[in-house]
N, C-alpha and C positions, 0 to 999 in steps of 0.2 A: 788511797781511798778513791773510789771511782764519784766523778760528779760530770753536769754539763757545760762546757763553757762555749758561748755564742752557737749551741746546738748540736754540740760533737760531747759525747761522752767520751768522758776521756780520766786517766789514773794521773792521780796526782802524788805526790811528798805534801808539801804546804800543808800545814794546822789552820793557817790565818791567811786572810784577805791580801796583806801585804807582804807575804811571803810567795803566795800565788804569783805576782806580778814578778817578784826578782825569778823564780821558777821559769816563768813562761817568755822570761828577757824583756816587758815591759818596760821600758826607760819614759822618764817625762812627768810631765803633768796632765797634760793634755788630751784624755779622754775622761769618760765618764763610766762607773760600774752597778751595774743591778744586781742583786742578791735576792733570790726567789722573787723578781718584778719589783723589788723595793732600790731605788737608787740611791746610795750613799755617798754623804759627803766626803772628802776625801781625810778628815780630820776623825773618822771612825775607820779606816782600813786596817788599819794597825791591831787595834781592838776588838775586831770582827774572826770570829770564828767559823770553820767552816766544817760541815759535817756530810758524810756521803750522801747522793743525790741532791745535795744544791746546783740550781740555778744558776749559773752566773753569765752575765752581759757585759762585755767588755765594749764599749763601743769608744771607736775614736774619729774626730773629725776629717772630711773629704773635701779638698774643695772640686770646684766645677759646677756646672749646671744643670 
């Protein structure tokens, strides 16, 4: 199913939220993800289904100034 993730369309496998991330090699805890602008805790990924043309925002912390 084709969706966007951080503004790239792009074809996914993954049904679910937390399948997305093993998919795309995401290891951690330590970012944060938005589904259609809504930011989900991380105790709903799992749970979270995903359907073509979703949204999704993967965003993870940088340091510097």
């Amino acid at each position: 199913m084709r969706v966007i993730i951080n503004g790239e369309e792009r074809e996914i496998a993954a049904t679910r939220l937390d399948a997305l991330l093993g998919e795309l090699d995401f290891e951690g805890t330590h970012f944060a993800i938005a589904l259609n602008y809504d930011v989900l805790p991380k105790s709903r990924w799992a749970a979270t289904t995903l359907k073509a043309g979703d949204e999704i925002e993967i965003i993870t912390p940088r340091q510097g100034g």
